[in-house]
C-alpha positions in Angstrom: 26.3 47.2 -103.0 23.9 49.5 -105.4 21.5 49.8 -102.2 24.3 50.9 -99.8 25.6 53.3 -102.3 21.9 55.0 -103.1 21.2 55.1 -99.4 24.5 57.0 -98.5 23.6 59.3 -101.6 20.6 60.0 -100.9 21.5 61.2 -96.9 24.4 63.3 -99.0 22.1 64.8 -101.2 19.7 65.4 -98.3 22.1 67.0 -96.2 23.5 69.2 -98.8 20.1 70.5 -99.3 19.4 71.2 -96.2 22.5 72.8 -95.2 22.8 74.7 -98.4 20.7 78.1 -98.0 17.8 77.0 -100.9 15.1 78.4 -98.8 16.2 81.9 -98.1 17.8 82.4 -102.0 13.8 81.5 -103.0 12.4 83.7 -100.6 14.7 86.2 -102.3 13.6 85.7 -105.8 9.6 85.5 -104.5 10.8 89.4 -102.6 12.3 90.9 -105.9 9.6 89.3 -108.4 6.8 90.4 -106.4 8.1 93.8 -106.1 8.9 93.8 -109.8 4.7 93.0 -109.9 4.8 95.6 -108.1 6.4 98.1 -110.0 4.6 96.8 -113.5 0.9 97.2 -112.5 1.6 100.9 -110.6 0.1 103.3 -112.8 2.0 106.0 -110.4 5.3 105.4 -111.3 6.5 106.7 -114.9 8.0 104.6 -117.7 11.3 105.5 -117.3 11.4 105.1 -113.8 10.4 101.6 -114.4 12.8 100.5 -116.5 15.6 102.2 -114.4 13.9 99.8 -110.9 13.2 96.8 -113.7 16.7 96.2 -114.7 17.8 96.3 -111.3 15.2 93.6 -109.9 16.3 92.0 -113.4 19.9 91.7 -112.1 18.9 90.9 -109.0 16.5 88.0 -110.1 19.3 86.7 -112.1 21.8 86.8 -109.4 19.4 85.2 -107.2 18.3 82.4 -110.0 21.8 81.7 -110.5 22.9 80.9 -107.1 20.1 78.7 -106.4 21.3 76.6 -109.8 25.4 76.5 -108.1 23.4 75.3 -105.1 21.7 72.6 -106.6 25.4 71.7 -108.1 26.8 72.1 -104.7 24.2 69.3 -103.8 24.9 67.2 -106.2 28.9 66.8 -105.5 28.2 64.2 -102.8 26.3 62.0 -105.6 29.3 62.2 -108.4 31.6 61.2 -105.4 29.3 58.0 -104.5 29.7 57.6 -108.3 33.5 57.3 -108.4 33.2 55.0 -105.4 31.0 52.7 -107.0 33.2 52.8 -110.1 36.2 51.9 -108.4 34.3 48.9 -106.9 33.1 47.9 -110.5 29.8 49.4 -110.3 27.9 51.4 -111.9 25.6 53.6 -109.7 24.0 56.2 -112.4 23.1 53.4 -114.4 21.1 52.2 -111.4 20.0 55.4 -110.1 18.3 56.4 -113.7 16.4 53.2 -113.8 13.0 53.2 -112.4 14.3 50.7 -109.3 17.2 53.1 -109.0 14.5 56.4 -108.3 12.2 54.6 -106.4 15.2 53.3 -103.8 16.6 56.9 -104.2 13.3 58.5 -103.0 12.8 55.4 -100.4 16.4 56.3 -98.6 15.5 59.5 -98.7 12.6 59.6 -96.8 13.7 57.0 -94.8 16.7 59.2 -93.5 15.0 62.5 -93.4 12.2 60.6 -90.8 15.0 59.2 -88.7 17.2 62.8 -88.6 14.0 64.5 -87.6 13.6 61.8 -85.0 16.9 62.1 -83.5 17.6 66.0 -84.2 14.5 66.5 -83.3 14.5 69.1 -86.0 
């Protein structure tokens, strides 16, 4: 039953990731720290303008880094529902899934169903 239960996590957590926009909320945070580089090392803008442009790209950065944590919540919903499954049917999947058997069957299903989604997607 713990195998099942990791393999359908694993293709939830999968899913949710890619489904959730991860990539373009990084390429987002890479934009607005580069340009905040930028900014820094430019001996042609003045102080003050600087820390007007900072704060914003500060905000920004935050806004950014915070989404990308709710996402990584988001995608970790389907594994806390696999968990109240399992507990209902007397077992006890994070127990499991922290163990080093647990991670290495968690990775395994992983892999496993990302290969056979690209394969039938042909994604």
């Amino acid at each position: 039953m713990n195998w099942l239960l990791v393999a359908l996590s694993a293709a939830s957590f999968c899913e949710c990731v890619l489904r959730l926009p991860f990539v373009e909320n990084i390429k987002t945070l890479v934009l607005y720290s580069s340009k905040s580089y930028r900014v820094i090392s430019s001996a042609r803008i003045s102080d003050h303008w600087k820390e007007e442009v900072l704060l914003l790209f500060a905000a920004k950065i935050f806004c950014t880094s915070l989404m990308l944590f709710m996402f990584f919540l988001l995608s970790l919903a389907p594994l806390l529902m696999w968990h109240y499954l399992a507990v209902l049917l007397g077992v006890d999947l994070f127990a499991f899934i922290t163990g080093i058997h647990g991670m290495v069957a968690m990775t395994f299903a992983a892999v496993v169903y990302l290969f056979i989604r690209r394969k039938l997607f042909h994604v």
